[in-house]
BALOBA-1460 file (C-alpha; in Angstrom, 3 decimals):
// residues 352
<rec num="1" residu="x" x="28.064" y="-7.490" z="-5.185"/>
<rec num="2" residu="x" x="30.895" y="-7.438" z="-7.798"/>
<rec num="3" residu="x" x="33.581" y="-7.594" z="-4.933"/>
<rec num="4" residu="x" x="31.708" y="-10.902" z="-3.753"/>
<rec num="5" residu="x" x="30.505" y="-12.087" z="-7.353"/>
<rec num="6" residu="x" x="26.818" y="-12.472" z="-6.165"/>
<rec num="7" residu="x" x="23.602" y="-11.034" z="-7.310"/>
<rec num="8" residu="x" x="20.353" y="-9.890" z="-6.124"/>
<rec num="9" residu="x" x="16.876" y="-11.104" z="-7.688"/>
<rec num="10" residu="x" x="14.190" y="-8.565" z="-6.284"/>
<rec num="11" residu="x" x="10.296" y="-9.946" z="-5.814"/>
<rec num="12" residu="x" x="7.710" y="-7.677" z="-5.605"/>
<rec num="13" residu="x" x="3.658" y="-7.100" z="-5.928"/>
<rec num="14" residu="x" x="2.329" y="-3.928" z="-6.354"/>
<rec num="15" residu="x" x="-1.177" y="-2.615" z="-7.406"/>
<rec num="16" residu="x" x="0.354" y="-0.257" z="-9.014"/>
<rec num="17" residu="x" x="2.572" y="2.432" z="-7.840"/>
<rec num="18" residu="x" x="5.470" y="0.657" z="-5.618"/>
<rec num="19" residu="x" x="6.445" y="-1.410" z="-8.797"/>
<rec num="20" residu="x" x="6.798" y="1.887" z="-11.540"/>
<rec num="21" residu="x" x="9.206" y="3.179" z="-8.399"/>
<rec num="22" residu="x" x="11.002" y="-0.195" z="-7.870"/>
<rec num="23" residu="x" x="11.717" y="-0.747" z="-11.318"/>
<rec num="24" residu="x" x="13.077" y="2.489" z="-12.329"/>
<rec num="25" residu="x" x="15.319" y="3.365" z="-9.229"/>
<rec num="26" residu="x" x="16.590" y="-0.652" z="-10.514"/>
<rec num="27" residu="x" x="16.729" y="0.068" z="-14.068"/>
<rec num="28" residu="x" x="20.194" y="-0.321" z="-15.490"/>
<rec num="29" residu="x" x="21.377" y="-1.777" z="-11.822"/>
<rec num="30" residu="x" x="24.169" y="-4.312" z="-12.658"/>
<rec num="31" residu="x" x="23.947" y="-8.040" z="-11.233"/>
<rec num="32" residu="x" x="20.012" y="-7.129" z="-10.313"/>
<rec num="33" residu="x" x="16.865" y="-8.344" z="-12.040"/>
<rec num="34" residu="x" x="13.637" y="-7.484" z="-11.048"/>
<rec num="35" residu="x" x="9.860" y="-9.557" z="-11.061"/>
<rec num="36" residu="x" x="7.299" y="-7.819" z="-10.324"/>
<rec num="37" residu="x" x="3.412" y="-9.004" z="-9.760"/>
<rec num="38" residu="x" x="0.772" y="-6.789" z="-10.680"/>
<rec num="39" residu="x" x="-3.213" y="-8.228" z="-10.912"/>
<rec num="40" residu="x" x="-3.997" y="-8.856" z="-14.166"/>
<rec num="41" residu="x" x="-6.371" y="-5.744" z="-15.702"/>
<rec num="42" residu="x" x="-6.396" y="-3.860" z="-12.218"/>
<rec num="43" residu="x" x="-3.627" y="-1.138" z="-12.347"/>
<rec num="44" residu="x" x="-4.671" y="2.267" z="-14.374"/>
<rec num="45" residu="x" x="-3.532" y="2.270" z="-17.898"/>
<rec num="46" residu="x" x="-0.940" y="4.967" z="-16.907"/>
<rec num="47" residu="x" x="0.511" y="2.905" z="-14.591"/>
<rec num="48" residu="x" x="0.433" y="0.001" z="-16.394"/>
<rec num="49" residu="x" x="2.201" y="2.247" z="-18.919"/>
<rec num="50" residu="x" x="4.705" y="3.147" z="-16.437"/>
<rec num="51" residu="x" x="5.833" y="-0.297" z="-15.590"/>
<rec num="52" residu="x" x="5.188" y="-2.828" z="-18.446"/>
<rec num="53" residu="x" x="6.970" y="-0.668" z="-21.403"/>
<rec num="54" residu="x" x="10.294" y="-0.744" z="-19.396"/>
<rec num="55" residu="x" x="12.511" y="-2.354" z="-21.951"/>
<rec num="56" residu="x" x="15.325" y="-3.767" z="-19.869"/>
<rec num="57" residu="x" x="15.792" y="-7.662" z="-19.826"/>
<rec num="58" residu="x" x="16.772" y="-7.844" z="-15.963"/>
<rec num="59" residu="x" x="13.184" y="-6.370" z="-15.196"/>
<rec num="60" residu="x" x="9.965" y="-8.793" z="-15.742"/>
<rec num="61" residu="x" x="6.225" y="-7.094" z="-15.397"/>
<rec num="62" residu="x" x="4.342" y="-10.235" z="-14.337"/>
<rec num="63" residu="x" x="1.186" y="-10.230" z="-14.722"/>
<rec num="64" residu="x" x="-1.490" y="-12.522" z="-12.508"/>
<rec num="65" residu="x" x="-4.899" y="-14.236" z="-13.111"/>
<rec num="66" residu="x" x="-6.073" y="-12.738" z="-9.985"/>
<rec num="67" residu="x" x="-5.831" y="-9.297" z="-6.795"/>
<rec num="68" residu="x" x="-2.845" y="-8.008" z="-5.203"/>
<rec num="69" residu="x" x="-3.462" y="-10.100" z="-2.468"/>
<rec num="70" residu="x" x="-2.376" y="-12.773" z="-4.416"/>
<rec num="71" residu="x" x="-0.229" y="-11.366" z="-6.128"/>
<rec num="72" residu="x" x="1.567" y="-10.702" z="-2.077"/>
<rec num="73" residu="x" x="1.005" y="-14.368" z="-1.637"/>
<rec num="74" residu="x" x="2.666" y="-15.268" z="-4.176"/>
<rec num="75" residu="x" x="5.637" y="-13.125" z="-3.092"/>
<rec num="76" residu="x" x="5.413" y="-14.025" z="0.324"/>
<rec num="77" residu="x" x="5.105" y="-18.044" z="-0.879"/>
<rec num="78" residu="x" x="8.151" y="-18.029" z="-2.330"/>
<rec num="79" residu="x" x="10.133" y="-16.546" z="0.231"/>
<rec num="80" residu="x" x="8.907" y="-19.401" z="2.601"/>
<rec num="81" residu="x" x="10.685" y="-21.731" z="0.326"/>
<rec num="82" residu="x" x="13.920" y="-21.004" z="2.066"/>
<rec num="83" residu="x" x="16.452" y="-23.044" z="-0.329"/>
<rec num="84" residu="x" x="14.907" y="-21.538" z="-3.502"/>
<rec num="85" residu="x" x="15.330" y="-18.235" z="-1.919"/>
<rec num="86" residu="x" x="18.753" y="-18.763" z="-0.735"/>
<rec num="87" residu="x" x="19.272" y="-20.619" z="-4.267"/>
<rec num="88" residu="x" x="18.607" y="-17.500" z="-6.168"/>
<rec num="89" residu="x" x="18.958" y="-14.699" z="-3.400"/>
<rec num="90" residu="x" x="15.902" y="-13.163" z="-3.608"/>
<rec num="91" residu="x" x="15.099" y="-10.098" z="-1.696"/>
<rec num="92" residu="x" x="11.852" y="-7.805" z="-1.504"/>
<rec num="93" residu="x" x="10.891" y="-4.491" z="-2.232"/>
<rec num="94" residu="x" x="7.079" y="-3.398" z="-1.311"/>
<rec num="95" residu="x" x="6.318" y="-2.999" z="2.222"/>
<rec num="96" residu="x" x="6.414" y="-6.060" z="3.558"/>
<rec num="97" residu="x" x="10.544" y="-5.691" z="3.522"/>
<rec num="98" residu="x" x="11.100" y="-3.728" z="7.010"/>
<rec num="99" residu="x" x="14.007" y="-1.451" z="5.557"/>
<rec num="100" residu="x" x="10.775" y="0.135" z="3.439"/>
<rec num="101" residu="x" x="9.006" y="0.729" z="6.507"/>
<rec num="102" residu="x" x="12.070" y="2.578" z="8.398"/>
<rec num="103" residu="x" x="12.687" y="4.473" z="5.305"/>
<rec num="104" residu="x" x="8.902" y="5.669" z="5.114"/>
<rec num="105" residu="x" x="9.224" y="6.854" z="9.302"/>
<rec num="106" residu="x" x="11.479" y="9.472" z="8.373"/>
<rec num="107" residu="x" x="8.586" y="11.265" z="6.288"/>
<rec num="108" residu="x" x="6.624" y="11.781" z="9.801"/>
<rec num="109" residu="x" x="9.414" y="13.387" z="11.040"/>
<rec num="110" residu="x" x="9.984" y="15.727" z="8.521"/>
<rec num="111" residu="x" x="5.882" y="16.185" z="8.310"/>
<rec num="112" residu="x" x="5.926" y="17.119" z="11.822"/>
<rec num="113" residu="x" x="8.956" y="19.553" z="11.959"/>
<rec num="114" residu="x" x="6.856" y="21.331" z="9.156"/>
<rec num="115" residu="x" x="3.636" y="21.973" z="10.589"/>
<rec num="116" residu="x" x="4.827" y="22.050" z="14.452"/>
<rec num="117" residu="x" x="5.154" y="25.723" z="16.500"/>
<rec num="118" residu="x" x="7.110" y="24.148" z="19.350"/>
<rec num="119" residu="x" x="8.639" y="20.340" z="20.831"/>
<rec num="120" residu="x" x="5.642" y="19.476" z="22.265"/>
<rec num="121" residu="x" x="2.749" y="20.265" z="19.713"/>
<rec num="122" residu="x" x="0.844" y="17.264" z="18.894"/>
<rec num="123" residu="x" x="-0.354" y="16.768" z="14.945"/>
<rec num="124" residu="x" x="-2.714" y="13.818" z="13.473"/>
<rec num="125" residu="x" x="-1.914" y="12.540" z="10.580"/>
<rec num="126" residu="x" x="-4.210" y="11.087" z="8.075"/>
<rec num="127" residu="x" x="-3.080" y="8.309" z="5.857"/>
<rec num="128" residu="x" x="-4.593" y="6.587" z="2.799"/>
<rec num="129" residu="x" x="-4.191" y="2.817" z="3.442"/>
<rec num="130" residu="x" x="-4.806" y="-0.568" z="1.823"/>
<rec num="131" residu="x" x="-2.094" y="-2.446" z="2.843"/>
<rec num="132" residu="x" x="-1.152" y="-0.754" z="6.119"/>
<rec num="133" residu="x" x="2.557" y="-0.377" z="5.157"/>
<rec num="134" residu="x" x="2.647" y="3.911" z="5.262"/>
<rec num="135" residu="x" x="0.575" y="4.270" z="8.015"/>
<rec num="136" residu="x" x="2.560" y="1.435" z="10.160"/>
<rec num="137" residu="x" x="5.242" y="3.314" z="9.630"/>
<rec num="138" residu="x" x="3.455" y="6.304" z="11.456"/>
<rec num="139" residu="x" x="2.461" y="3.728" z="14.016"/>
<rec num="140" residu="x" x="6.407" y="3.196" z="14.680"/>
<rec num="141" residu="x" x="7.474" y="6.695" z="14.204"/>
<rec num="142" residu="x" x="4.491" y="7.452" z="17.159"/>
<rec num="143" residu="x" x="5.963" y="4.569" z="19.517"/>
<rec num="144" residu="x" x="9.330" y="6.062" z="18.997"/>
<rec num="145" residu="x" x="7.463" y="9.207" z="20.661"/>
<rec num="146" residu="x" x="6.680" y="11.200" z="17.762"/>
<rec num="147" residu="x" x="3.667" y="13.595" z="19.171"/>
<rec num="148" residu="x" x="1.339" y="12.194" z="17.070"/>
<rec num="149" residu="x" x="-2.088" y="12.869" z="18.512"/>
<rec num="150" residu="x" x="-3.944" y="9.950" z="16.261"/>
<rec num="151" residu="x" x="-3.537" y="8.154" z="13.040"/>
<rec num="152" residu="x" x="-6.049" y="8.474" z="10.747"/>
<rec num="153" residu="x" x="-6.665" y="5.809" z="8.573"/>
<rec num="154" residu="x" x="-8.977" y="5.943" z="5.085"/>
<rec num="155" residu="x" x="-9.704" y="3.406" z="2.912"/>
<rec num="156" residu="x" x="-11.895" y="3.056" z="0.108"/>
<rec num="157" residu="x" x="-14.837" y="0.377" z="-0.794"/>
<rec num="158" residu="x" x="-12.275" y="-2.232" z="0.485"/>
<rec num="159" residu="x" x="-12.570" y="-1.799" z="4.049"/>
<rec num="160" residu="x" x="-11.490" y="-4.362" z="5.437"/>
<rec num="161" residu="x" x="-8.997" y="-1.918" z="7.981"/>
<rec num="162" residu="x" x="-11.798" y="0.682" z="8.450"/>
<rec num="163" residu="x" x="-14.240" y="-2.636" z="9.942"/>
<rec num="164" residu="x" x="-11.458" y="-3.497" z="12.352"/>
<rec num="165" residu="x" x="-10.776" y="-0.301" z="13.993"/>
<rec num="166" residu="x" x="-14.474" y="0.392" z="14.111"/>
<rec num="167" residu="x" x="-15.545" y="-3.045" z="15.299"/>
<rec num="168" residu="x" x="-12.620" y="-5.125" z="16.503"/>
<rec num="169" residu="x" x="-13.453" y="-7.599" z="13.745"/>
<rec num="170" residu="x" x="-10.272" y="-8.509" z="10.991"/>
<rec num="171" residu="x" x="-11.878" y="-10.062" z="8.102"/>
<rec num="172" residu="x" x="-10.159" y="-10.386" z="4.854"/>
<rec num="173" residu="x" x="-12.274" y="-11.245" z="1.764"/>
<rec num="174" residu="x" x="-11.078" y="-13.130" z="-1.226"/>
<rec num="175" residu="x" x="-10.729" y="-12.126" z="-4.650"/>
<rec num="176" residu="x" x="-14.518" y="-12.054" z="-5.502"/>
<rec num="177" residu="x" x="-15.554" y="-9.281" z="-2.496"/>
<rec num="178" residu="x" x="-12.293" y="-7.329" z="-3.200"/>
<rec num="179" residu="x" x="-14.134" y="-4.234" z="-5.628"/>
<rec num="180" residu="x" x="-12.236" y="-2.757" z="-8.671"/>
<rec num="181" residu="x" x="-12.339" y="1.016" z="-7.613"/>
<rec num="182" residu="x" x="-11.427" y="4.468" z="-9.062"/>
<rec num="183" residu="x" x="-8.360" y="4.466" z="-6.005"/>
<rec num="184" residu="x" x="-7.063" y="0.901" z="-7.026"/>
<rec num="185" residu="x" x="-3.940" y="0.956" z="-5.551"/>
<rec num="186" residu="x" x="-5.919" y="0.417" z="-2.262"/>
<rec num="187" residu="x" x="-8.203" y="-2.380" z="-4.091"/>
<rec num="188" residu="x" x="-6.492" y="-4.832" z="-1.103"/>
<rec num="189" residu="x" x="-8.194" y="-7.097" z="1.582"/>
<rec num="190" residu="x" x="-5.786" y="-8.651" z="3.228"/>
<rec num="191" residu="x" x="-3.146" y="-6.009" z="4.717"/>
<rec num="192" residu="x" x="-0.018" y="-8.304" z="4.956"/>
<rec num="193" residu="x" x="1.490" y="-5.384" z="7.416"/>
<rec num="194" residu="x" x="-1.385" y="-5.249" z="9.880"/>
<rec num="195" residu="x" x="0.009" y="-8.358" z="11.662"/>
<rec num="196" residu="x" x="2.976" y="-5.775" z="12.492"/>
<rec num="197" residu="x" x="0.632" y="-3.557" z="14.681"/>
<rec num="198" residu="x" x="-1.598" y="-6.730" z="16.203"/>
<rec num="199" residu="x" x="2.007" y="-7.537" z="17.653"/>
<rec num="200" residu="x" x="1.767" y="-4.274" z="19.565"/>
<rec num="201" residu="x" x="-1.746" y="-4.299" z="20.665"/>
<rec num="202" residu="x" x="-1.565" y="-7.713" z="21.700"/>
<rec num="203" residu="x" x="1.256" y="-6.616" z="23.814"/>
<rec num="204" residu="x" x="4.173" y="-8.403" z="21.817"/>
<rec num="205" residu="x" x="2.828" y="-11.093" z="22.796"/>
<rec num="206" residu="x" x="4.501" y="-13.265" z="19.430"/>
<rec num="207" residu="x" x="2.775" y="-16.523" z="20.137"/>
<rec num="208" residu="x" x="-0.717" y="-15.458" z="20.123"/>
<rec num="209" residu="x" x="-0.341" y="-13.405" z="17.066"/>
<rec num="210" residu="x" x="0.847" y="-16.440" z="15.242"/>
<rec num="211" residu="x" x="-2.214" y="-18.217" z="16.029"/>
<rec num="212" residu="x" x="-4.230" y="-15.712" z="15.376"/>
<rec num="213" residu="x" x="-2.932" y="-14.791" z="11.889"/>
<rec num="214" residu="x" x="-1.149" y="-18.427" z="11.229"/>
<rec num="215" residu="x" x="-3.579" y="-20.464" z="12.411"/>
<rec num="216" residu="x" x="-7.152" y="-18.874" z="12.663"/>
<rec num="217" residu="x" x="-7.548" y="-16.370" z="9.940"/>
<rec num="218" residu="x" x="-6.655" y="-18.776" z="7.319"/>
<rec num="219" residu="x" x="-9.002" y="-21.901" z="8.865"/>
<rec num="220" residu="x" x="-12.125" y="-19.056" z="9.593"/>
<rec num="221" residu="x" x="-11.181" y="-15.979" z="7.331"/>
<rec num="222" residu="x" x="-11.143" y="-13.456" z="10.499"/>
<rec num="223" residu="x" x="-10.117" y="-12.648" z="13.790"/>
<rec num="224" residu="x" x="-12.214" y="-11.151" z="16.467"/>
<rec num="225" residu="x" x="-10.993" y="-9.028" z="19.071"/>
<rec num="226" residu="x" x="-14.009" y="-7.121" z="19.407"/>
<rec num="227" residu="x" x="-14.239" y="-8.703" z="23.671"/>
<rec num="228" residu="x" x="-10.536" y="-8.535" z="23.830"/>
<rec num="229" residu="x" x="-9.215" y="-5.659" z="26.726"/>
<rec num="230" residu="x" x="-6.713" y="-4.543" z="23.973"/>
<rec num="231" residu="x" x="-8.845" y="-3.856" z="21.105"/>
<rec num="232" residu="x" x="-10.327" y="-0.623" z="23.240"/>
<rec num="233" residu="x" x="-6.352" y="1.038" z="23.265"/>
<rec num="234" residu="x" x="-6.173" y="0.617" z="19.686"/>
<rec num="235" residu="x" x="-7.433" y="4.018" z="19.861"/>
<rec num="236" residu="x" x="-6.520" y="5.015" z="23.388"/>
<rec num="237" residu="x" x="-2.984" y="3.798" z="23.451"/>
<rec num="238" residu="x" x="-1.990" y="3.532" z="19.764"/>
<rec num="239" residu="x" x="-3.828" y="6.895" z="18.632"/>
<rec num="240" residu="x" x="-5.695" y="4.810" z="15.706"/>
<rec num="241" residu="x" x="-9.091" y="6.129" z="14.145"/>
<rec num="242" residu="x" x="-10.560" y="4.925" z="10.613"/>
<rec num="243" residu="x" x="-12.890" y="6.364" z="8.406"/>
<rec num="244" residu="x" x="-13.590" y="5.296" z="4.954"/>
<rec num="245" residu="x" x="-14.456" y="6.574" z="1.143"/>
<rec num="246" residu="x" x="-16.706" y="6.162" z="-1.668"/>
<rec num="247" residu="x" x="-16.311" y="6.594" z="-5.766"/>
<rec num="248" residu="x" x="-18.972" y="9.473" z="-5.123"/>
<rec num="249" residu="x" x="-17.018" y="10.659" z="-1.651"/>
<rec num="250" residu="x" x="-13.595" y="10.870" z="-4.232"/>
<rec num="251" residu="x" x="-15.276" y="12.936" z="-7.104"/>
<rec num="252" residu="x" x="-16.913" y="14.993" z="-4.953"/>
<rec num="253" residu="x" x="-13.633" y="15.638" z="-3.018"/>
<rec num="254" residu="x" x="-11.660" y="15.681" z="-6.198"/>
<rec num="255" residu="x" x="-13.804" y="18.646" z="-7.407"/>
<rec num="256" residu="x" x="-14.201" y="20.789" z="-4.680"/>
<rec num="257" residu="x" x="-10.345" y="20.822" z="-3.742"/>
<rec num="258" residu="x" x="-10.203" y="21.655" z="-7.530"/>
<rec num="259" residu="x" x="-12.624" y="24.477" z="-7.858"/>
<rec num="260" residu="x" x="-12.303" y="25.971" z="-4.154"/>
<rec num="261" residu="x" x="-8.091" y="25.388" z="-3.828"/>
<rec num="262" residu="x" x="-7.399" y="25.564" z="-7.623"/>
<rec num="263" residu="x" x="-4.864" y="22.037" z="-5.971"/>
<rec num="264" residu="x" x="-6.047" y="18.601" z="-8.307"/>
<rec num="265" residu="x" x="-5.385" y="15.310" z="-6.532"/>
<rec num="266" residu="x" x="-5.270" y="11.705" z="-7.368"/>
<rec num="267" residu="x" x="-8.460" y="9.385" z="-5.876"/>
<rec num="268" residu="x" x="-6.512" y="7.636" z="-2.981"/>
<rec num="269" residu="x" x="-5.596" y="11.523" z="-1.574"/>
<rec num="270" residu="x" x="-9.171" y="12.138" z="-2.170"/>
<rec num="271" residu="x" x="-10.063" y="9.300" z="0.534"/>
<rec num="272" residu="x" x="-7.627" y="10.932" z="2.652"/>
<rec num="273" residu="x" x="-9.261" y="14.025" z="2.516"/>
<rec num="274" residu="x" x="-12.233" y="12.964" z="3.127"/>
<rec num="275" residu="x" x="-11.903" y="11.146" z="5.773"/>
<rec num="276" residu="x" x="-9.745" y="13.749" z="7.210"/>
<rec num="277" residu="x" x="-12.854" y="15.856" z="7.125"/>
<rec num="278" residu="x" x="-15.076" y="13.637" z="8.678"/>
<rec num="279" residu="x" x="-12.221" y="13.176" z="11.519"/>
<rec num="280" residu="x" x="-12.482" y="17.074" z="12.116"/>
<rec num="281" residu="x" x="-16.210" y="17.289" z="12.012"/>
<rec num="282" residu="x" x="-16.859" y="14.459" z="14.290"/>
<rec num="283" residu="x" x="-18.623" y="11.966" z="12.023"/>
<rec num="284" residu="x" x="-16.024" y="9.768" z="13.159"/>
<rec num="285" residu="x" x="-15.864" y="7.742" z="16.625"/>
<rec num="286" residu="x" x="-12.827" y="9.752" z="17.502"/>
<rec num="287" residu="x" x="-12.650" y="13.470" z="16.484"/>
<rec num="288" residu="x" x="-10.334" y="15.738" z="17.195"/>
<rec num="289" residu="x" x="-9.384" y="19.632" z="16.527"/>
<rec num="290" residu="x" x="-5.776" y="20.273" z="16.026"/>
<rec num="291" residu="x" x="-3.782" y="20.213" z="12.848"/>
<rec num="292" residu="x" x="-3.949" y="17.464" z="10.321"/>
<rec num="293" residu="x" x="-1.691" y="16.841" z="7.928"/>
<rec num="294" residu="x" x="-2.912" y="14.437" z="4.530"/>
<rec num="295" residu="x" x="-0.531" y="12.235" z="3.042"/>
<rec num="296" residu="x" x="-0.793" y="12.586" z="-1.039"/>
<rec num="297" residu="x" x="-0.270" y="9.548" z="-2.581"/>
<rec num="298" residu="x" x="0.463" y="9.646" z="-6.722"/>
<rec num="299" residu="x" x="0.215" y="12.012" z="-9.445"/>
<rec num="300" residu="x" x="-3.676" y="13.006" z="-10.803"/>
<rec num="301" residu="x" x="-2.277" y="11.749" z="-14.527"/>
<rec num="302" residu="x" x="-2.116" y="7.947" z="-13.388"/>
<rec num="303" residu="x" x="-6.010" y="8.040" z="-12.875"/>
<rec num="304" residu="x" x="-7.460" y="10.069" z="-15.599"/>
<rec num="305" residu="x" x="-10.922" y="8.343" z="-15.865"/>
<rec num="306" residu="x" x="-11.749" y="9.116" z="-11.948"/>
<rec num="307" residu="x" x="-9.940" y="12.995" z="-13.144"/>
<rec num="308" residu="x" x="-12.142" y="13.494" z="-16.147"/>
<rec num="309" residu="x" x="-15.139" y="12.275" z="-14.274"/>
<rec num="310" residu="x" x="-14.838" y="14.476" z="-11.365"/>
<rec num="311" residu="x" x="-13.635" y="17.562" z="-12.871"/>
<rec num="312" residu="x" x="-14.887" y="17.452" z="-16.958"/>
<rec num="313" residu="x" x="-11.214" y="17.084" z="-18.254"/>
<rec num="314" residu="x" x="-8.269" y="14.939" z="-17.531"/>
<rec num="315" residu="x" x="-5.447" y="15.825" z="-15.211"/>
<rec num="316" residu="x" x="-2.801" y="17.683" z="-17.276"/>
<rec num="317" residu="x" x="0.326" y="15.243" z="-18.320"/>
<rec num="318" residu="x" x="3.453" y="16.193" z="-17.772"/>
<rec num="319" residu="x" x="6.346" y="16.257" z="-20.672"/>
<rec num="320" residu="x" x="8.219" y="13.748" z="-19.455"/>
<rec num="321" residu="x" x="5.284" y="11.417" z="-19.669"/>
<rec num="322" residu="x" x="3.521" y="12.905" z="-22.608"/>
<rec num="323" residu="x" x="3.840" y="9.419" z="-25.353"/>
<rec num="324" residu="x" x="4.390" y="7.013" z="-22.483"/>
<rec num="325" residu="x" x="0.537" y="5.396" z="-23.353"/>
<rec num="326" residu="x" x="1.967" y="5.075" z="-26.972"/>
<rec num="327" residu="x" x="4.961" y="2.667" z="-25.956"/>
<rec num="328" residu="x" x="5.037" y="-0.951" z="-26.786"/>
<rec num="329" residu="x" x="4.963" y="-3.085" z="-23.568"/>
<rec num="330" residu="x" x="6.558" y="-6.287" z="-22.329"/>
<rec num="331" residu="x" x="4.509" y="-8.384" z="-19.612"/>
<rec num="332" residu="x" x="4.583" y="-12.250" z="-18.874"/>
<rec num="333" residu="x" x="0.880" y="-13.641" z="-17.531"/>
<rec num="334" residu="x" x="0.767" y="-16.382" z="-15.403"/>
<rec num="335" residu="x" x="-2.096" y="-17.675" z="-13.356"/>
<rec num="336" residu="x" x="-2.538" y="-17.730" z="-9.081"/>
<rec num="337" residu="x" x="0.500" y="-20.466" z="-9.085"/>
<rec num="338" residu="x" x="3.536" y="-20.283" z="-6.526"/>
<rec num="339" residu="x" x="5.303" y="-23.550" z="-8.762"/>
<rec num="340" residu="x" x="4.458" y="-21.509" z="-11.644"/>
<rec num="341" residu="x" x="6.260" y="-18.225" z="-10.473"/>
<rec num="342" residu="x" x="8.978" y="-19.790" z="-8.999"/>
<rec num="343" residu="x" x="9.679" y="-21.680" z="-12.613"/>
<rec num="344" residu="x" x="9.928" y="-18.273" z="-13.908"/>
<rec num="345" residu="x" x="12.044" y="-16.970" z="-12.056"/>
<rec num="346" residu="x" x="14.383" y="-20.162" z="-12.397"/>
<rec num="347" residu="x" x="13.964" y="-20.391" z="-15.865"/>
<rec num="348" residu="x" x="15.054" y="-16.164" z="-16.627"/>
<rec num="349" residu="x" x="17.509" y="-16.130" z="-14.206"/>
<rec num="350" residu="x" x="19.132" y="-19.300" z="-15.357"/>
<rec num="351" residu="x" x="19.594" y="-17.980" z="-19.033"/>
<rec num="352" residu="x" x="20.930" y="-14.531" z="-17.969"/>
């Protein structure tokens, strides 16, 4: 960027993790500046910690009136505004950048190298999902002929994944149905990657999949493909089986894997887990009996209320992190406003 004398302005929602890891792997990053969406109140104090006392002037913790999902459409409104985006280059960083995706298919690779005995040994794979950005990357790494056997996806309260696979109905829920949970960082309702696999199932067909997700789920909130031929390979041909988790189903989990394993784990692995379980012991329309591998999500420090209340203490914290909750932080609120965002971003970027 030097060589060229350009810059790069990065745009990002998280609900809590992706933005701690954008902003540090940018911090001190010359010619880059960072904005980053987080709902207002939702993330964990931790990782609010971790992102909002990041003293750098080239990286801005926004904070919204509102859920992640708006806090994506936000993101996802501003890159439709093509000359403001070319204006001030602006480039993304959660999942719904594809070069996040590709770099996420080499970890079911290297999970199935791992666990495998020979080339042809087939593994599932049980994901944590809210957004459906890590598992579509398993979804890509099994078309590229990964032996995946299937893709198990768990999500908490917010199910809105879990009702699709189970009953071929995609209905996203605004800001009032989405639930504040003990495994926020899956507190989401409207997966913006989902669209991704729908392409697949719907056998690439790109024109139907834009009316279906440009024209009627915004008009009627959902799509049913509950009669459509396709929606019965979603399992069949795609591998694809969903369970999902309660606040009781985590601290349960939490504690057992804690007092039977001596291993602690964050909430959102606790879904996995569970879900994992009921995958092996049938309570789940597809079972099955071979290995299963659990994707672990975060660190056990970042949630230390769903910790404490599962296991009578908090999760220990590790040195590095030991007086992050006692650093001052640096946020800028706005409300659910594209115009409002985008005079942000004009308005820092033009002073810097």
């Amino acid at each position: 960027m030097a060589r060229r004398d350009t810059s790069l302005t990065i745009l990002g929602a998280t609900s809590g993790d992706t933005g701690s890891a954008a902003e540090h792997a940018m911090l001190g990053k010359e010619r880059v500046t960072v904005f980053m969406l987080t709902p207002r109140g939702r993330a964990t104090e931790f990782q609010q910690a971790q992102m909002f006392s990041v003293a750098d002037p080239h990286i801005v913790n926004i904070t919204v009136d509102g859920v992640f999902d708006d806090c994506q459409d936000l993101v996802k409104a501003v890159n439709a505004d093509a000359e403001f985006k070319r204006r001030w280059n602006i480039g993304a960083v959660n999942s719904i950048n594809w070069a996040r995706l590709l770099a996420q298919v080499v970890y079911y690779v290297a999970c199935w190298l791992r666990v495998s005995s020979d080339d042809t040994q087939r593994v599932s794979i049980c994901v944590p999902s809210g957004n459906f950005g890590n598992i579509c990357a398993g979804h890509i790494a099994r078309q590229m002929g990964l032996p995946i056997e299937h893709l198990v996806l768990a999500t908490n309260e917010n199910n809105v994944l879990e009702e699709f696979f189970r009953t071929g109905v995609y209905r996203v829920r605004g800001a009032a149905e989405t639930y504040a949970t003990s495994s926020p960082s899956m507190d989401i309702s409207k997966a913006s990657n989902f669209e991704r696999f729908a392409y697949d199932l719907l056998g690439r067909d790109g024109a139907r999949v834009a009316t279906l997700f440009g024209e009627q789920l915004p008009s009627t909130g959902q799509i049913d493909l509950s009669a459509a031929t396709e929606f019965r390979s979603a399992s069949a041909e795609f591998g694809f089986v969903a369970g999902s988790s309660t606040h009781a189903d985590r601290l349960r989990t939490i504690a057992a894997w804690h007092r039977e394993a001596a291993v602690l784990v964050d909430p959102h692995t606790a879904d996995g887990l569970k879900v994992a379980g009921d995958y092996l012991n049938g309570a789940l329309p597809v079972s099955g009996d071979g290995p299963v591998i659990v994707l672990e999500t975060a660190l056990p420090v970042k949630f230390s209320a769903a910790i404490t209340e599962a296991i009578g203490h908090p999760a220990p914290v590790p040195e590095k992190f030991a007086h992050l909750l006692d650093l001052p932080r640096h946020t800028v609120p706005i409300g659910n406003d594209a115009e409002e965002l985008k005079a942000l971003i004009a308005g820092t970027l033009g002073t810097s």
